[in-house]
N, C-alpha and C positions, 0 to 999 in steps of 0.2 A: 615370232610376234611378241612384243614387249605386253607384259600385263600392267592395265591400268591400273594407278594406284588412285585409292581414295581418297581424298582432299578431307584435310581437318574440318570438322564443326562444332559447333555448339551443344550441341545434342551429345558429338561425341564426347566432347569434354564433361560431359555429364549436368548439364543444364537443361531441363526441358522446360523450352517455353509453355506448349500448349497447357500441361500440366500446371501450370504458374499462370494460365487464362482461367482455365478450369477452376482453382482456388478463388479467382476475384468473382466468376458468377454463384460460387457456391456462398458466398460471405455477405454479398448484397443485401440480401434479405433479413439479415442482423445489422448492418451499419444502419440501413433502413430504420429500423428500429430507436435510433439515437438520435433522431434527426431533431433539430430547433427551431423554431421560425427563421433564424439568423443567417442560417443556414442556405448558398446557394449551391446550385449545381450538383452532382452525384458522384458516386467513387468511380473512379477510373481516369480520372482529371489528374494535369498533371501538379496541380496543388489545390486544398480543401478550400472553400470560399467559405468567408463567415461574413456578414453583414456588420461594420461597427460603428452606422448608423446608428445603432440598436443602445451605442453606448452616448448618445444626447444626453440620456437623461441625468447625465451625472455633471455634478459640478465640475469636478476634476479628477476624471477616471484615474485611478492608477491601477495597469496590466502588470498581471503578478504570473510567472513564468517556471516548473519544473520540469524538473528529465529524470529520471531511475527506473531502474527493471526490478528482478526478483530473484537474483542468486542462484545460487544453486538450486533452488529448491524445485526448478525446471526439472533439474535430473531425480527425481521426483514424479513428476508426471511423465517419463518419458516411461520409466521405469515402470512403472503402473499401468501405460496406456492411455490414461485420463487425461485428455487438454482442452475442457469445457470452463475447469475453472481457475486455472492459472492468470489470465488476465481476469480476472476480479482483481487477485494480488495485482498484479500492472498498476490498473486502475487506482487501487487505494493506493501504492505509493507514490504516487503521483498527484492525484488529484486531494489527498488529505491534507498532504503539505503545502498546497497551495491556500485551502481553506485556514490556514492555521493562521494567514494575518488577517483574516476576513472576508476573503474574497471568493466571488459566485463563480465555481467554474463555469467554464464557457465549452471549449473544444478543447480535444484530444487525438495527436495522431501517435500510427506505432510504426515499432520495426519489428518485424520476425526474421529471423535468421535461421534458416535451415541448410540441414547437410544434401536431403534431396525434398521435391517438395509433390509431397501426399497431399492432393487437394483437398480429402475430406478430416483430414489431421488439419489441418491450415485455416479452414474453416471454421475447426471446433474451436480454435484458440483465438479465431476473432470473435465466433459467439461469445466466448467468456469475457472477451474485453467490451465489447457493447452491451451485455447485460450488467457490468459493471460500468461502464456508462451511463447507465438508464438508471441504477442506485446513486449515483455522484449526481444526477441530473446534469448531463455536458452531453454533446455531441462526440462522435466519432468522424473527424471530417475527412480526414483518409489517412494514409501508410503506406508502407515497402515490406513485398517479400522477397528477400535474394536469397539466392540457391548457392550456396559454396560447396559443392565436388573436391576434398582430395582435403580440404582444410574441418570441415566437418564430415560425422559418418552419417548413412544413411538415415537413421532415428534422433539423430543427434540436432536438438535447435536453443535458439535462445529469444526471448523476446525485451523492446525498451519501450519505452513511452515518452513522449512529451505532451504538455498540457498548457493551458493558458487559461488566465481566471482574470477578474474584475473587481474591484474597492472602490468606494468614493472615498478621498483621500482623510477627511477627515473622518472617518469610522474605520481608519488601522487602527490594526489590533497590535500590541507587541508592548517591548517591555517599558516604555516610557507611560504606558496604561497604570500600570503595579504599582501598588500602596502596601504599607503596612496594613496587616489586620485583613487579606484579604485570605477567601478562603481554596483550598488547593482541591478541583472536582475531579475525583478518576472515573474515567468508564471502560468496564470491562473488554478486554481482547476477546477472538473468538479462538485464541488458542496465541501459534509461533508466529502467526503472522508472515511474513517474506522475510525475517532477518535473522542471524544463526546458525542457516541451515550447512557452513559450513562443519562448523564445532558440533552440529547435534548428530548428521552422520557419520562424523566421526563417532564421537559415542556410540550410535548404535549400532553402527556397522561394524567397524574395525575394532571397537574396543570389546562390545557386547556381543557380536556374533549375531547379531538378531537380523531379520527380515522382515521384508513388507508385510509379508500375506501374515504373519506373526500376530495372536489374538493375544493383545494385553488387557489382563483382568482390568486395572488401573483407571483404562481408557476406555472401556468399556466397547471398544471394536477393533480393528488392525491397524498396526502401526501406519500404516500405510494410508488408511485414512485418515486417522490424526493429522499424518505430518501433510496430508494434502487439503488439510480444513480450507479454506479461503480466508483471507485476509479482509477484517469486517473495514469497511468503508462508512466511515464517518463525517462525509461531507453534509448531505442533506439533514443530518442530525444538528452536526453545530451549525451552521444555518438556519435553522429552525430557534436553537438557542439564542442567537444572538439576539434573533428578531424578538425574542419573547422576555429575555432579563439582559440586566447590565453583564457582558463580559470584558475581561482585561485582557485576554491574553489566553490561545490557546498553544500546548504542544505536541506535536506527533510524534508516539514511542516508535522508534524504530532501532536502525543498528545502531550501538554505544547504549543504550539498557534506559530504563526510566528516568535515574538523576542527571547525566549526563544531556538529554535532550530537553528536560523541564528548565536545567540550566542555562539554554540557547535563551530563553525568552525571562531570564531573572537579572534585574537590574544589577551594577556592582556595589550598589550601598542595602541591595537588598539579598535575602537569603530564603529559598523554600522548606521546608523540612516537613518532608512525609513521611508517617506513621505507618509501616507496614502491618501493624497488628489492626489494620481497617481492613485489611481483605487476607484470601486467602487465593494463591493463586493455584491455576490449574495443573491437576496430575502429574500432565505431561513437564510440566516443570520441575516439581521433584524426581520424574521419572529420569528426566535428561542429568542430573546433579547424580542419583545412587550410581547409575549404569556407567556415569564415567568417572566418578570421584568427583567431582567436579566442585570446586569453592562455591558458598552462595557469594560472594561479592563478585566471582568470576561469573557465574551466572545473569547477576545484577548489570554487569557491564556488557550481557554479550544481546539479552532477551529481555522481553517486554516485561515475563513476570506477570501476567495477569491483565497487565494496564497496554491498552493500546491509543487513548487518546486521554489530553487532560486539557482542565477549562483553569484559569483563573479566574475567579470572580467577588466581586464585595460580598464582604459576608451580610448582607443584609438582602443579597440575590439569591443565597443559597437557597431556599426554599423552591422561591420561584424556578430556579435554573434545574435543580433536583424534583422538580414535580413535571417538568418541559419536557424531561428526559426518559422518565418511566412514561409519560401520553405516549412516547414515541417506540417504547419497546427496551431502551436502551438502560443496561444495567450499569446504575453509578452512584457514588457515595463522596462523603468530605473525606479525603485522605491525606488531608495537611494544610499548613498556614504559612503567611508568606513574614516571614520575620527583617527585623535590622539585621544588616549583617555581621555588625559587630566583630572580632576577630577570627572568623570563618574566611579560609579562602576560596572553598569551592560555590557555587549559586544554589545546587542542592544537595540534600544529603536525604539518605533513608535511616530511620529511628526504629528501634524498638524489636520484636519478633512477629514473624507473618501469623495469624490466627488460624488455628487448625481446625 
């Protein structure tokens, strides 16, 4: 008698549906959470509905549109165990850059990509993206989680985001705003932020030897929480600013270092030039420069430095703009002026030495 042989499936291939049903009821109750008036229908659809009714009131809406994830800095959280707060990072790199020509986000969906999928692992990493939701003020209208077997390992995930925001056309923000004489507003990071985190584990792993659970004096807790800080989110802030003083122009520090992205949004007949002896940036910054040798200009071009969001605005807002921002919590100061550019080829440069 022949023995029957088993027929291939899905399962066997290493895909488990139900486990992947199991993660959408466990998630509910945080997307819940992000919801907008705008907002129709609930997760499990096979696309998010937003209402754009909602957008009459504008003269001449213009839909303002990003996409990025968070780098490596996943393995990170995989490595720890912690994935509550990795989509905050999501969130803010996403939904900041959008805010940065003016525009009120709206909705946000994601992708998680997993190697096998732990429903209450899966879960935790949409709570982090809808409680970063609910900081951005945007909805979470829905997402994808695939299961890839044999291409990723079993612990092994990565997550993306896209976002969509709102402007009325004539309150863009960007560099045709920019004047001479205008003043340059930093507001502090709440650390590395989402970008780096290639070159910084290099330094501390491979070069330094050091580990997660590792108590540096410095940081004043473990590396490992350091480098899992969350990535502050600055949407509801500059929103708040805009409505409250004259702004020209904001920009999101992210990967490429402070001058490099202040310079996305500086005119070619115009020039920024920030004073780094206005702030002093965090520990972990000089931590990541001794541990690897590391240049400060290579540093400059790789991390935020301190500064995670910057405002352009007339200097005769600065007060107003800088009193807007301490009501709200947010730590920031004048760190530069917007000059001619005269024979400068770059849009900005950093001056001077960081304040110790």
């Amino acid at each position: 008698m022949t023995e029957k042989t088993t027929g291939a499936s899905y399962a066997a291939a290493g895909v488990d549906i139900e486990a992947g049903d199991r993660a959408v009821e466990l998630m509910k109750e945080w997307v819940k959470k992000t919801q907008r008036p705008e907002v129709l229908g609930g997760l499990g659809g096979f696309a998010g509905l937003f209402d754009a009714s909602a957008l009459k009131r504008y003269e001449r809406p213009l839909l303002a549109s990003a996409t990025d994830g968070v780098g490596t800095k996943v393995d990170i959280a995989r490595q720890m165990g912690v994935y509550d707060t990795i989509g905050h990072d999501l969130v803010a790199m996403v939904m900041d850059d959008i805010v940065v020509c003016g525009a009120e986000p709206l909705f946000m969906t994601d992708y998680i990509c997993v190697g096998k999928v732990h429903p209450e692992r899966v879960a935790a990493i949409v709570k982090g993206i809808a409680e970063g939701c609910v900081l951005a003020g945007c909805a979470l209208v829905g997402g994808e989680t695939a299961e890839h077997p044999g291409l990723l390992g079993p612990d092994d995930f990565d997550v993306a985001g896209a976002g969509t925001g709102v402007v009325e056309y004539d309150r863009l923000l960007g560099a045709d705003r920019i004047r001479t004489g205008d003043a340059v507003i930093a507001m502090a990071s709440s650390g590395l932020h989402s970008n780096g985190y290639s070159l910084v584990r290099h330094v501390f792993f491979d070069r330094a030897g050091m580990s997660l659970d590792s108590h540096v004096e410095e940081l004043g807790r473990t590396l490992g929480e350091e480098l899992l800080e969350p990535t502050k989110i600055y949407s509801l802030d500059c929103m708040a600013l805009t409505r409250t003083a004259e702004v020209h122009a904001y920009s999101h520090i992210t990967g490429g270092g402070l001058a490099a992205n202040l310079a996305r949004v500086i005119p070619d007949h115009l020039h920024a030039a920030v004073d780094r002896s206005t702030w002093t940036p965090g520990a972990v910054f000089d931590l990541v420069g001794k541990a690897g040798q590391v240049e400060q200009l290579e540093l400059e071009k790789t991390l935020n430095m301190g500064v995670g969001m910057m405002a352009v605005v007339p200097a005769e807002s600065v007060d107003v703009a800088l009193t807007a921002l301490a009501d709200r919590g947010v730590d920031a100061w004048v760190a530069g002026e917007i000059l001619d550019r005269g024979d400068r080829t770059e849009g900005a440069t950093l001056t001077g030495s960081y304040a110790s």
